[in-house]
N, CA and C atoms as an extended XYZ file, in Angstrom:
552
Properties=species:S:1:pos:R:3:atomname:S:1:resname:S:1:resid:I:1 pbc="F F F"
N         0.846       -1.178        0.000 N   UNK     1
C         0.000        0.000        0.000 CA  UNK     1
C         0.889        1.237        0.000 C   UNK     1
N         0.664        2.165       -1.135 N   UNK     2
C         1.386        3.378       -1.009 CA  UNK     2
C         0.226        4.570        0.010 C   UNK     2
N         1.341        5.320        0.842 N   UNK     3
C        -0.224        6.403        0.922 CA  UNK     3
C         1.127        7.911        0.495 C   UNK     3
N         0.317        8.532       -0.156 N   UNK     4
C         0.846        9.685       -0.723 CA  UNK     4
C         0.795       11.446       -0.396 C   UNK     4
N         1.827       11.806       -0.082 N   UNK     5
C         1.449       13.134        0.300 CA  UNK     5
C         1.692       14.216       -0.583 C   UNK     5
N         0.623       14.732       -0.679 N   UNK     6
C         0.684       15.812       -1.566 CA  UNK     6
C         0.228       17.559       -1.152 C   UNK     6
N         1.578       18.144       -2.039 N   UNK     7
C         1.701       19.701       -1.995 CA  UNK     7
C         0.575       20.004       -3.054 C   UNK     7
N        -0.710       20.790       -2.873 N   UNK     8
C        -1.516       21.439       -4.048 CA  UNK     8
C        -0.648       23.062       -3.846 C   UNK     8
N        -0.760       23.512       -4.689 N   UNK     9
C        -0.358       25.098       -5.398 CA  UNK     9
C        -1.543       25.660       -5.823 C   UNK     9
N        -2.011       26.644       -5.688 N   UNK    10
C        -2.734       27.292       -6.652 CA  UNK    10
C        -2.034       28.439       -7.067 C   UNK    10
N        -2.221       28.519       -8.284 N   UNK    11
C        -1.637       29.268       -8.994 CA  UNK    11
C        -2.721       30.772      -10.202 C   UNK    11
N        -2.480       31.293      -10.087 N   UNK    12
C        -3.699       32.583      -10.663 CA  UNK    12
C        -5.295       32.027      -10.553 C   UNK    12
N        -5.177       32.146       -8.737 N   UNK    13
C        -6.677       31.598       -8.318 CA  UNK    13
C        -7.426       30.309       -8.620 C   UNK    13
N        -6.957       30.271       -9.585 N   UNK    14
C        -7.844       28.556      -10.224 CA  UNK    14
C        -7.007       27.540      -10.592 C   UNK    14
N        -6.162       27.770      -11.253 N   UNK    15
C        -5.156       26.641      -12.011 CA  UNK    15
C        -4.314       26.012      -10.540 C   UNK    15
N        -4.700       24.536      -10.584 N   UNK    16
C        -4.152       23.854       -9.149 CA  UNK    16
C        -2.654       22.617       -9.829 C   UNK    16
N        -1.982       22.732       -9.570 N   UNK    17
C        -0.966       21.709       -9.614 CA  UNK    17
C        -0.804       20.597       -8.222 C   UNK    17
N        -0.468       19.316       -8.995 N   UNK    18
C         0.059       18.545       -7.727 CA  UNK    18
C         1.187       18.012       -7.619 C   UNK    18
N         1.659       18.048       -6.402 N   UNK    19
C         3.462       16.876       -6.846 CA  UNK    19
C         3.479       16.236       -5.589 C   UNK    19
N         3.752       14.649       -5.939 N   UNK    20
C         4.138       13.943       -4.485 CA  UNK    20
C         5.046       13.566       -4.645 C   UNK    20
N         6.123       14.164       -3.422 N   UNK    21
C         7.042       14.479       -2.749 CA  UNK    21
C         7.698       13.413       -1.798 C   UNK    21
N         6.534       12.504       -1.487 N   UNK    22
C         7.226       11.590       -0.405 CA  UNK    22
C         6.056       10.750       -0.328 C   UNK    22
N         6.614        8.910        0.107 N   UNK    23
C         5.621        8.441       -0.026 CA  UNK    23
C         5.485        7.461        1.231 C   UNK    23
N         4.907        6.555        2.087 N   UNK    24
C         5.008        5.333        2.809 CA  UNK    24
C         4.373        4.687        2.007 C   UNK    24
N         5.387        3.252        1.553 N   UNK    25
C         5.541        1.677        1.775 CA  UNK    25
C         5.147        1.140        2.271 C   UNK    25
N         3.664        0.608        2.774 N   UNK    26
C         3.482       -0.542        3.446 CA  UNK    26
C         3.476       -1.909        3.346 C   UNK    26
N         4.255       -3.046        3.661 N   UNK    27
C         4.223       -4.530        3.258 CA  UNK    27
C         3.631       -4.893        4.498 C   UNK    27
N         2.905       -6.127        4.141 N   UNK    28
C         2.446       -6.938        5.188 CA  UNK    28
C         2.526       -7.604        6.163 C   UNK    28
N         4.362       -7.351        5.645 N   UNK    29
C         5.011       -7.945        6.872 CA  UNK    29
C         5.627       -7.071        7.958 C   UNK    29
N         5.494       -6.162        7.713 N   UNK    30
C         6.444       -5.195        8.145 CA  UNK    30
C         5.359       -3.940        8.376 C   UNK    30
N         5.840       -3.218        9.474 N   UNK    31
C         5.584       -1.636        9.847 CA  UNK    31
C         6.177       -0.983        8.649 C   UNK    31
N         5.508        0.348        8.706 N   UNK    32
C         5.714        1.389        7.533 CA  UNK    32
C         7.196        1.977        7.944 C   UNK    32
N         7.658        2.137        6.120 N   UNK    33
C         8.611        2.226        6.249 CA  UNK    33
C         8.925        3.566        5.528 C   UNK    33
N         9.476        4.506        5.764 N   UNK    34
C         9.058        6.012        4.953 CA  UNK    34
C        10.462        6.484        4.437 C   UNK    34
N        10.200        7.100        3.044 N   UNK    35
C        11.515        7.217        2.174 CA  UNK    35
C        11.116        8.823        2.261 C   UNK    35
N        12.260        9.294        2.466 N   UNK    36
C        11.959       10.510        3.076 CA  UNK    36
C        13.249       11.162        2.050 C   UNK    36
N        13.275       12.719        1.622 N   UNK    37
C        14.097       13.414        0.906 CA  UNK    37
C        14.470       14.253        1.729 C   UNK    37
N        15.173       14.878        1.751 N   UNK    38
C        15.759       16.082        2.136 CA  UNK    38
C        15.008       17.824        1.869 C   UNK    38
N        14.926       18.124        2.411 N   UNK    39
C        14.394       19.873        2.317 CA  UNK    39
C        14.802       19.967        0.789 C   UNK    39
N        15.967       20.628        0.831 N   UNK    40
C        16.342       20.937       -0.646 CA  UNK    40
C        16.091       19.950       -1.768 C   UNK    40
N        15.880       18.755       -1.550 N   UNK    41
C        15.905       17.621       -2.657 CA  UNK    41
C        14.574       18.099       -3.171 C   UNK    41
N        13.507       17.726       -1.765 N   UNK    42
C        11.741       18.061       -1.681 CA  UNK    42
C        11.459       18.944       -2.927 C   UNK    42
N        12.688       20.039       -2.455 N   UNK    43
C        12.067       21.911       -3.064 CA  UNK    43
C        12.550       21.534       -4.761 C   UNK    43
N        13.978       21.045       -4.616 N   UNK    44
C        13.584       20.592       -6.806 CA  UNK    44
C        13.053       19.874       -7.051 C   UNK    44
N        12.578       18.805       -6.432 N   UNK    45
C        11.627       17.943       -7.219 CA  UNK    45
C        10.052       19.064       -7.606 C   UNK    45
N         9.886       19.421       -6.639 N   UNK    46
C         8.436       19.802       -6.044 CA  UNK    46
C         8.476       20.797       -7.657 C   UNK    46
N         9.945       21.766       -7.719 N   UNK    47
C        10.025       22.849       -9.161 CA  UNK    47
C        10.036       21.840       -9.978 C   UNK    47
N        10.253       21.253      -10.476 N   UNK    48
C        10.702       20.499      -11.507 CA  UNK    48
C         9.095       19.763      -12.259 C   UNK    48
N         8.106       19.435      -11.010 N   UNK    49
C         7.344       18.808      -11.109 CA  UNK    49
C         6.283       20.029      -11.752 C   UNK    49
N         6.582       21.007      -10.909 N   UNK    50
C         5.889       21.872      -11.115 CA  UNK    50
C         6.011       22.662      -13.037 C   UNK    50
N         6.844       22.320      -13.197 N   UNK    51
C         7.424       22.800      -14.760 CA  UNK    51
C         6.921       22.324      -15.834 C   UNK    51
N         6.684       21.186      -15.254 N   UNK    52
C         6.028       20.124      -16.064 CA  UNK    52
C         4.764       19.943      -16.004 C   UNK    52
N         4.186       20.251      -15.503 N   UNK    53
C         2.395       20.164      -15.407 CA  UNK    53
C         2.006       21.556      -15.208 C   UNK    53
N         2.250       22.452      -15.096 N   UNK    54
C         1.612       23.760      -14.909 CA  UNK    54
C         1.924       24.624      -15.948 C   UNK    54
N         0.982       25.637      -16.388 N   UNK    55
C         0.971       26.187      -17.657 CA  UNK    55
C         1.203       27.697      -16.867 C   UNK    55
N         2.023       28.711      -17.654 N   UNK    56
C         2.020       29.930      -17.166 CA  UNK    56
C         1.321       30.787      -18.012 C   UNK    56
N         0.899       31.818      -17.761 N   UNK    57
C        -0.063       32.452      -18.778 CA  UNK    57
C         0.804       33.229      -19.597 C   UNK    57
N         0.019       33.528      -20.662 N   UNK    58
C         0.735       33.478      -21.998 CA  UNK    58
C         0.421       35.039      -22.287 C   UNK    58
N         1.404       35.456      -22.874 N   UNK    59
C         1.567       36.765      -23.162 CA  UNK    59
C         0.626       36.826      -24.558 C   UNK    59
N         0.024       37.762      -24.318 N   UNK    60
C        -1.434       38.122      -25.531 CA  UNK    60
C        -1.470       39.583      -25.398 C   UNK    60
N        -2.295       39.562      -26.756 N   UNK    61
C        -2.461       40.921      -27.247 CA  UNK    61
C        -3.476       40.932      -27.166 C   UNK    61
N        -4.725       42.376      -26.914 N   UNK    62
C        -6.179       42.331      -27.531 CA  UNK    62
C        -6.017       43.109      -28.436 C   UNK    62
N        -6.805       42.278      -29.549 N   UNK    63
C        -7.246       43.076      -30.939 CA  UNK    63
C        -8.988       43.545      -31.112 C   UNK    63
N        -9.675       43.824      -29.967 N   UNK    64
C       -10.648       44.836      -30.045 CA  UNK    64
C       -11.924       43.737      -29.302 C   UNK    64
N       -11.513       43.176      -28.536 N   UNK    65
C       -12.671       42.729      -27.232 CA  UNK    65
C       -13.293       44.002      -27.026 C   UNK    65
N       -14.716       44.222      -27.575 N   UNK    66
C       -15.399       45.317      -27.570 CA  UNK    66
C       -16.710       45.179      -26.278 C   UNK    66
N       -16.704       43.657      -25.874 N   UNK    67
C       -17.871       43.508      -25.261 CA  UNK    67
C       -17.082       42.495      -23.914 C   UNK    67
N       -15.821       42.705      -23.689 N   UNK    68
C       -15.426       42.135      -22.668 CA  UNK    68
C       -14.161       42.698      -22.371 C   UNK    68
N       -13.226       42.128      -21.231 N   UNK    69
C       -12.169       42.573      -21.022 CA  UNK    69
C       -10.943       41.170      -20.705 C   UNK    69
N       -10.209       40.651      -20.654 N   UNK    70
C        -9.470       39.530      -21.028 CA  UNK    70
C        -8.600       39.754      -19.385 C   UNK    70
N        -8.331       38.779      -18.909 N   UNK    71
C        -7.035       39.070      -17.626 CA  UNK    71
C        -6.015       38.263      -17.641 C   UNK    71
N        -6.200       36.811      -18.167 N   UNK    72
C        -5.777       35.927      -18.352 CA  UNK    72
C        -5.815       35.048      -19.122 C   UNK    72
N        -4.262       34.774      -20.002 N   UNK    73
C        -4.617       33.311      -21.057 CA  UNK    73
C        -3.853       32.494      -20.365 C   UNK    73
N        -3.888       31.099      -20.615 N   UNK    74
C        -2.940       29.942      -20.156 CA  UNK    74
C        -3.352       28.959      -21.398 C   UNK    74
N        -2.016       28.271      -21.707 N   UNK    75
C        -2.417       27.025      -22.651 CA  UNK    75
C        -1.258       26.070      -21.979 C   UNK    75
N        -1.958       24.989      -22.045 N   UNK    76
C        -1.345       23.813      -21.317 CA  UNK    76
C        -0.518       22.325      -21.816 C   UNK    76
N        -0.456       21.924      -21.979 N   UNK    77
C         1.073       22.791      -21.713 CA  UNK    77
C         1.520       23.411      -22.499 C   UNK    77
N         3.002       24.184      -22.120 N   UNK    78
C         3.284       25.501      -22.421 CA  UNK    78
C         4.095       25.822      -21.703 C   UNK    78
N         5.880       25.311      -21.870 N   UNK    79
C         6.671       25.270      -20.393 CA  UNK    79
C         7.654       26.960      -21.108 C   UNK    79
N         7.342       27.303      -22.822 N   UNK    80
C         7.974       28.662      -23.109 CA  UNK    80
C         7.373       28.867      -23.699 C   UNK    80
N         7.879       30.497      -24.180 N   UNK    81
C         6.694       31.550      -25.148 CA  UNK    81
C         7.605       31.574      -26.297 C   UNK    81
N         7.363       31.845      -27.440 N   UNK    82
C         5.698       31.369      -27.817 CA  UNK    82
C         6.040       29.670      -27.541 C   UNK    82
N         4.678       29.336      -27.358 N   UNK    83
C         4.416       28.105      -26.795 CA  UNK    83
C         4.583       27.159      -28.142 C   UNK    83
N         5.383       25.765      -27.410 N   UNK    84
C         5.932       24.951      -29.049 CA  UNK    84
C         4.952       23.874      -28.788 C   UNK    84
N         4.423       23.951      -30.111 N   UNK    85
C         3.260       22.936      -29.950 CA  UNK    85
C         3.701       21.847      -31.054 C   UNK    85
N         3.064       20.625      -30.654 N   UNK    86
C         3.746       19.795      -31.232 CA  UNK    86
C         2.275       19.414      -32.060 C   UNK    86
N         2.932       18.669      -33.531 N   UNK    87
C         1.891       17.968      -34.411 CA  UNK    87
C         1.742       17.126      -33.706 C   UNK    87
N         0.159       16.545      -33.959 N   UNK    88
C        -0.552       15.495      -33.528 CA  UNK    88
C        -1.045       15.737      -32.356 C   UNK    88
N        -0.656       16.637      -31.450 N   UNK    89
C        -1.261       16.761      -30.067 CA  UNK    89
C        -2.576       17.625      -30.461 C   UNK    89
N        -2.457       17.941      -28.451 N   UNK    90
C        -4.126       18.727      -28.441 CA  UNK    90
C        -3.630       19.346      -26.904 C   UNK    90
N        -4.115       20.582      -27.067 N   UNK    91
C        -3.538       21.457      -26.061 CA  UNK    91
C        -5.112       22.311      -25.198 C   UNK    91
N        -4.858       22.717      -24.043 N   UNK    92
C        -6.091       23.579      -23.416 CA  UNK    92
C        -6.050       25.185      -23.573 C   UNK    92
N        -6.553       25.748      -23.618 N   UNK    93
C        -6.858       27.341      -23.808 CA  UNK    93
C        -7.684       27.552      -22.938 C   UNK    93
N        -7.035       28.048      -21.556 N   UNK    94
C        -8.156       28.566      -20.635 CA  UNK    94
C        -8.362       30.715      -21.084 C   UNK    94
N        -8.891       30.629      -21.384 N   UNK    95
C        -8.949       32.031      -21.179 CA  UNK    95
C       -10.338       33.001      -20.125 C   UNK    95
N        -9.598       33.604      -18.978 N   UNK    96
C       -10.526       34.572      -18.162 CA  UNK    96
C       -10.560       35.713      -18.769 C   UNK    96
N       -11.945       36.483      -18.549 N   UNK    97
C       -12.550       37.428      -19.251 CA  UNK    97
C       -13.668       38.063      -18.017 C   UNK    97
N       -14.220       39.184      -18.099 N   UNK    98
C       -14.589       40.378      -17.952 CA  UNK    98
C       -15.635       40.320      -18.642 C   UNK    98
N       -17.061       40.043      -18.728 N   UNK    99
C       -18.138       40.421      -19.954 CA  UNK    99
C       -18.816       41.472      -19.443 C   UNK    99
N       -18.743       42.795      -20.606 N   UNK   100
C       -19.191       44.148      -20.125 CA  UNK   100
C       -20.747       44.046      -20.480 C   UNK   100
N       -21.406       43.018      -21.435 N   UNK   101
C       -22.729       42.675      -21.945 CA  UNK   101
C       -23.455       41.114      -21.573 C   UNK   101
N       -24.717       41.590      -21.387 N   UNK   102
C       -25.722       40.160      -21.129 CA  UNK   102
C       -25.663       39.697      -23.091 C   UNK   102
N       -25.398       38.199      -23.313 N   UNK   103
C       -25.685       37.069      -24.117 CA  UNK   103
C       -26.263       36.341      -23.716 C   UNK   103
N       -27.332       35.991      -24.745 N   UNK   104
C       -27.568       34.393      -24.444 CA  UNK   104
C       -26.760       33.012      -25.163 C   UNK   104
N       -25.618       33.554      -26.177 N   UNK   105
C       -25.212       32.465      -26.785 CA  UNK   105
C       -23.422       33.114      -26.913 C   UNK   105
N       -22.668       32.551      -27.115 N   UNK   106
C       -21.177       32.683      -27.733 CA  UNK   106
C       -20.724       31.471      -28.517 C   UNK   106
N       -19.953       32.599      -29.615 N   UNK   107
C       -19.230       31.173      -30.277 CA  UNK   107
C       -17.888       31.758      -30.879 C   UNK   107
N       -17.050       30.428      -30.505 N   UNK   108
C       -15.797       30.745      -30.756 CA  UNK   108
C       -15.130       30.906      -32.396 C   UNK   108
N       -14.324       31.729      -32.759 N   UNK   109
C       -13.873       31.512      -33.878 CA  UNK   109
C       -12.458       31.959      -34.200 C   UNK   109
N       -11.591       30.853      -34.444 N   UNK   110
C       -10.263       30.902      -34.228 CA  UNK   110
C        -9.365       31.169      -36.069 C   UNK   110
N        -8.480       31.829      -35.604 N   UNK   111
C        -7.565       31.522      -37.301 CA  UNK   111
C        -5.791       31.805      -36.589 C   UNK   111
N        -5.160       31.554      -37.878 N   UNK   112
C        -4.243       31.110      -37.781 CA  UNK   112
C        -3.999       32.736      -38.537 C   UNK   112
N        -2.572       33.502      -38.120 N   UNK   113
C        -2.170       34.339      -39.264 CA  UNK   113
C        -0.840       34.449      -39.621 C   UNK   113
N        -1.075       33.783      -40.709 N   UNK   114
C         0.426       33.509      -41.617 CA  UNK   114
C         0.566       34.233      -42.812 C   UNK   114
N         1.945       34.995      -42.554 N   UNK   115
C         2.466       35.838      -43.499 CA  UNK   115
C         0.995       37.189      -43.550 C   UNK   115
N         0.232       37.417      -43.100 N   UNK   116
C        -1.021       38.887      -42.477 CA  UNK   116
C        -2.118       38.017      -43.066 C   UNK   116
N        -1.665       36.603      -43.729 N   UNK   117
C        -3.606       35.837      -43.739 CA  UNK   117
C        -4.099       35.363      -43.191 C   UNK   117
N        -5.151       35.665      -42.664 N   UNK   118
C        -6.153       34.940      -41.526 CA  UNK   118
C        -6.496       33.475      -41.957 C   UNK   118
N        -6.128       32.221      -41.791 N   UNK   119
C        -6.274       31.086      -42.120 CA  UNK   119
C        -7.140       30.078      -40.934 C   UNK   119
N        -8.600       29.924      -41.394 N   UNK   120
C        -9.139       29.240      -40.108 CA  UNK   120
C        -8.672       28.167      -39.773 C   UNK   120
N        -8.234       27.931      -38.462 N   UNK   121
C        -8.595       27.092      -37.557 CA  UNK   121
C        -8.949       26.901      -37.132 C   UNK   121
N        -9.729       25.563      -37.298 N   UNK   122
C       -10.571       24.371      -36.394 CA  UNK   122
C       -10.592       24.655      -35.292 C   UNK   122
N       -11.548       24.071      -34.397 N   UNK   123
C       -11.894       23.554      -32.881 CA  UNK   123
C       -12.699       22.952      -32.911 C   UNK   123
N       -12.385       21.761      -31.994 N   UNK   124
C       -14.053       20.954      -31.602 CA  UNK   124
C       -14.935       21.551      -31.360 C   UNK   124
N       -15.167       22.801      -30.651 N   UNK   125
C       -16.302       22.979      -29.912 CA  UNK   125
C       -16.762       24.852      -30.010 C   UNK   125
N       -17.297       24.671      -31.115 N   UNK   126
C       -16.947       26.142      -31.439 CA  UNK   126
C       -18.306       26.749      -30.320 C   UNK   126
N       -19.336       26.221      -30.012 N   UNK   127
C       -20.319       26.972      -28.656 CA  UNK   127
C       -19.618       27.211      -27.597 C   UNK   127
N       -19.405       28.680      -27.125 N   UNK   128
C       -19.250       28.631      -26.234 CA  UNK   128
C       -19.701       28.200      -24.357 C   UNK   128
N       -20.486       28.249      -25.277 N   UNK   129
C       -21.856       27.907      -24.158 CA  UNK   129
C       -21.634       26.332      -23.147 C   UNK   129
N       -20.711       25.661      -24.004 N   UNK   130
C       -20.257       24.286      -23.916 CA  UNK   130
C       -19.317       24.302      -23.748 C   UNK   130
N       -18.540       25.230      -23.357 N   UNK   131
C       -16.583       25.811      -23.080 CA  UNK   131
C       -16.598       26.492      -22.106 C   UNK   131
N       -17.241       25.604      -20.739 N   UNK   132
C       -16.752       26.211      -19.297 CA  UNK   132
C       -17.924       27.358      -19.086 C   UNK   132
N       -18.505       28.113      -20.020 N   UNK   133
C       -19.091       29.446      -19.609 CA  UNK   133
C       -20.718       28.803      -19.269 C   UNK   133
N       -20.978       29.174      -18.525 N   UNK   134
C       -22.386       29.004      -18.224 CA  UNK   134
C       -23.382       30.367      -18.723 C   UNK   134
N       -24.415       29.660      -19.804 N   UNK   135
C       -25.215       30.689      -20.491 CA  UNK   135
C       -26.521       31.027      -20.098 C   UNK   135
N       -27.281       31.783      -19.594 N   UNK   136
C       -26.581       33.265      -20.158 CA  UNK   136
C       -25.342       33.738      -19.866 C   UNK   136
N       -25.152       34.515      -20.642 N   UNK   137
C       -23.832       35.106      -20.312 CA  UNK   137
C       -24.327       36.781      -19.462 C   UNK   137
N       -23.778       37.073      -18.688 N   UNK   138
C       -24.607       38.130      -17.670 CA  UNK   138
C       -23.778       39.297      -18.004 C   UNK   138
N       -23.852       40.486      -17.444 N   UNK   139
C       -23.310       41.566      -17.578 CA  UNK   139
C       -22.257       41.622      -16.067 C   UNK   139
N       -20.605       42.105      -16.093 N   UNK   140
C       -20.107       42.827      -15.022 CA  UNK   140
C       -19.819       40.763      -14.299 C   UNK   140
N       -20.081       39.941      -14.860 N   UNK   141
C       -19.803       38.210      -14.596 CA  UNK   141
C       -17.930       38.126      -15.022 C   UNK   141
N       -17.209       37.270      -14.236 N   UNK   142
C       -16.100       36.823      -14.735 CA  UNK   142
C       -16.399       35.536      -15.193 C   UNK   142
N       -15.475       34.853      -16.315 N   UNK   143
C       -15.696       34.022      -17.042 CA  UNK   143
C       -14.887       32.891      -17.248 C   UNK   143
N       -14.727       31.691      -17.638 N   UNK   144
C       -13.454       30.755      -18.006 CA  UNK   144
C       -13.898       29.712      -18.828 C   UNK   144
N       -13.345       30.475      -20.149 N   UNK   145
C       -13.634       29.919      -20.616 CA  UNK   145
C       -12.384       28.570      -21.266 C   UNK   145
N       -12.623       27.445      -21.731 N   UNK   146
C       -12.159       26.230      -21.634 CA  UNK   146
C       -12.129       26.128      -23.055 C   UNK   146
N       -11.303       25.892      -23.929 N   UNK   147
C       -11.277       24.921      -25.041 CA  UNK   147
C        -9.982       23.902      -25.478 C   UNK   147
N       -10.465       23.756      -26.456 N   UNK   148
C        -8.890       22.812      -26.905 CA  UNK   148
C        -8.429       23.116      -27.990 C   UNK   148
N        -7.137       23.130      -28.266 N   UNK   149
C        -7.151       23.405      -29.799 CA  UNK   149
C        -5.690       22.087      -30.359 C   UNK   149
N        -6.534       21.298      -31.154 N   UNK   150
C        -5.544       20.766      -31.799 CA  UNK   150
C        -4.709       20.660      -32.962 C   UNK   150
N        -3.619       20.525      -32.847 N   UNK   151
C        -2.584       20.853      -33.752 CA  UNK   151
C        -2.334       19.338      -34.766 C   UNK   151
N        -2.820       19.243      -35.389 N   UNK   152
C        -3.194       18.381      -36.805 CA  UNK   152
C        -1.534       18.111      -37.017 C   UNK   152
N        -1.293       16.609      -37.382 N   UNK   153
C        -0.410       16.286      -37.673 CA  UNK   153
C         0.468       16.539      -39.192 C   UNK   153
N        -0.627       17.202      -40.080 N   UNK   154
C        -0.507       17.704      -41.545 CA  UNK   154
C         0.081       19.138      -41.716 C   UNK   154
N        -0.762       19.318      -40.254 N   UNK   155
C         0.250       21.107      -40.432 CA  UNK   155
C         1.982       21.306      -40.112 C   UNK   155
N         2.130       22.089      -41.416 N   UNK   156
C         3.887       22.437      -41.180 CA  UNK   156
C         4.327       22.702      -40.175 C   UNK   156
N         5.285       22.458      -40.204 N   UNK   157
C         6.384       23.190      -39.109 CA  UNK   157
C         6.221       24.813      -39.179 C   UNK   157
N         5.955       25.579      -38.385 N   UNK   158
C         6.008       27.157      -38.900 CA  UNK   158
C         5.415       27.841      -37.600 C   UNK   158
N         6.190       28.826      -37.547 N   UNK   159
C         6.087       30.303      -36.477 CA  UNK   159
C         4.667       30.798      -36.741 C   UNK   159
N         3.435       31.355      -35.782 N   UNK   160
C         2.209       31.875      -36.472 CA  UNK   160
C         1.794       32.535      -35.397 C   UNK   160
N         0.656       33.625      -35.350 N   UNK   161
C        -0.181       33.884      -34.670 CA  UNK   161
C        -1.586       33.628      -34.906 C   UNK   161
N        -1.865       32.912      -33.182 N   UNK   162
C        -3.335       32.653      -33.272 CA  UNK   162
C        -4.197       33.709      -32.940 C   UNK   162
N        -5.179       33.954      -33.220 N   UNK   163
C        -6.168       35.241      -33.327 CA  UNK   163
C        -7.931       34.539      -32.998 C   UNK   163
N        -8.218       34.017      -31.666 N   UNK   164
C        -8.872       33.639      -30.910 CA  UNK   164
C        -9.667       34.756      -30.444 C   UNK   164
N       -11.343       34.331      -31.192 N   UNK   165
C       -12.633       35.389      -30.965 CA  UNK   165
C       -13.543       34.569      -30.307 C   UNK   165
N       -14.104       35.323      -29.295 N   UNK   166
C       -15.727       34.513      -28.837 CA  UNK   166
C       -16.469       35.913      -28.950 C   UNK   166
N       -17.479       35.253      -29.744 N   UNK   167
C       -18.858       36.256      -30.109 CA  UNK   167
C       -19.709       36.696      -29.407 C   UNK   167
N       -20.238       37.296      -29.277 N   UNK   168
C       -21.795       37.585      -28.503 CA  UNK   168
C       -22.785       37.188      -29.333 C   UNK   168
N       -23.638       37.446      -28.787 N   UNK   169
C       -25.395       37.385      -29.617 CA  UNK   169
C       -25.440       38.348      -31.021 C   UNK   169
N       -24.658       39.607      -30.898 N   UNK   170
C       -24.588       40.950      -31.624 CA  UNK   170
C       -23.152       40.842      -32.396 C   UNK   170
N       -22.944       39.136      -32.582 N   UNK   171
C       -21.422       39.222      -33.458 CA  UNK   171
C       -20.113       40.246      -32.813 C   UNK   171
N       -20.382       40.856      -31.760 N   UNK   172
C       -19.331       41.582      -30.914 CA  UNK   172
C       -18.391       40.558      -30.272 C   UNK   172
N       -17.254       40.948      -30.240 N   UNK   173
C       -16.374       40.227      -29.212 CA  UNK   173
C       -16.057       40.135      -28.128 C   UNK   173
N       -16.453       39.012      -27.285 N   UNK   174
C       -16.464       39.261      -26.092 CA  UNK   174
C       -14.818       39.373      -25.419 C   UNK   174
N       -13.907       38.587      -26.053 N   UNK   175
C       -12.686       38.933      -26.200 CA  UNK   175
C       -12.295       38.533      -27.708 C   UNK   175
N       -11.341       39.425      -28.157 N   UNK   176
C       -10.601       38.874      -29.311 CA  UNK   176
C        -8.855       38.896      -28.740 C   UNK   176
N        -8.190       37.766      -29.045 N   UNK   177
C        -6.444       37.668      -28.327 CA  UNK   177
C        -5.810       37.325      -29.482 C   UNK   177
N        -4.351       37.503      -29.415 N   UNK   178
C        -3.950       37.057      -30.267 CA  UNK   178
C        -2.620       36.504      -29.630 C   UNK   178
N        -1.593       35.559      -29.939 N   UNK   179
C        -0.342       35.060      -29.477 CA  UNK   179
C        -0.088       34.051      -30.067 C   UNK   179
N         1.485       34.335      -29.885 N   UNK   180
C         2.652       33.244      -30.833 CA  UNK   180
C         2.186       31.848      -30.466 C   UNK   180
N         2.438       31.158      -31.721 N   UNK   181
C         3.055       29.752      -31.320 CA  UNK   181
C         3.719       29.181      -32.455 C   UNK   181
N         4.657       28.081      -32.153 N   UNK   182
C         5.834       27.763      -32.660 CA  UNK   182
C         5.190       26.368      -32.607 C   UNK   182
N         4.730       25.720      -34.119 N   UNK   183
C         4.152       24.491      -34.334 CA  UNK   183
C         5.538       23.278      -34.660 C   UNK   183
N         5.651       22.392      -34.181 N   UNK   184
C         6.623       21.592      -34.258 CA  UNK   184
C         6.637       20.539      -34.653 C   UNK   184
């Protein structure tokens, strides 16, 4: 029987990491037997662990969120900027927001801009309504919204900016962001 102890972090209010640090061994024959680290050993593992599962928020631009205000992006993982995303995976996009207007619906709409052309990109789940936000969408409400975006194993290798919109009811943006990523 292992029993496990664990450090939680929270990190920009919501985003929680875990790392266990130390564990007891129990055999059946025997009293517990505990493998224990050192202070300093504890504190790099604990960073190290932490490097690896926790996403830092990502440096963004707004390009004219007219009906919201943006505070925070994070994409997961994402251990540098611009964030290197690898073909074939699938990554998270939390983004917090500010909605200055009541909706009853949002929908996401993402592109890619290479060389100044807006090239769409996909998402599973283009309702927002179904991406963490609970609808209606209210006035003066904070928000988190959740998606995924995957990086297709067909797409090149190439430097780009993503340019990530969620709509209102009135085609307004509740945020529009934009930020690097380095497809790999």
């Amino acid at each position: 029987m292992i029993n496990r102890r664990h450090f939680d972090l929270v990190i920009h209010g919501n985003k929680r990491c875990s790392a266990v640090v130390g564990f007891t061994w129990e055999t059946a024959e025997s009293a517990s037997k505990e493998i224990n680290m050192d202070v300093p050993t504890r504190f790099f593992v604990l960073l190290c662990l932490m490097g690896l599962t926790c996403a830092a928020p990502v440096k963004f631009i707004d390009c004219g969120s007219s009906s919201g205000k943006v505070s925070i992006v994070d994409i997961s993982p994402c251990a540098v900027q611009p964030c290197q995303l690898h073909r074939g995976q699938s990554y998270s996009v939390n983004v917090t927001f500010d909605s200055a207007v009541e909706s009853q619906s949002s929908k996401a709409v993402v592109h890619g801009i290479i060389a100044g052309v807006a090239v769409p990109f996909p998402i599973p789940m283009e309702d927002g309504c179904k991406s963490g936000i609970q609808c209606p969408i209210q006035k003066q409400q904070q928000y988190h919204y959740l998606n995924s975006l995957p990086v297709k194993s067909v797409y090149p290798p190439i430097k780009l900016v993503v340019e990530w919109e969620l709509k209102d009811d009135n085609q307004k943006d509740l945020f529009c962001i934009q930020f690097p990523i380095h497809i790999l």
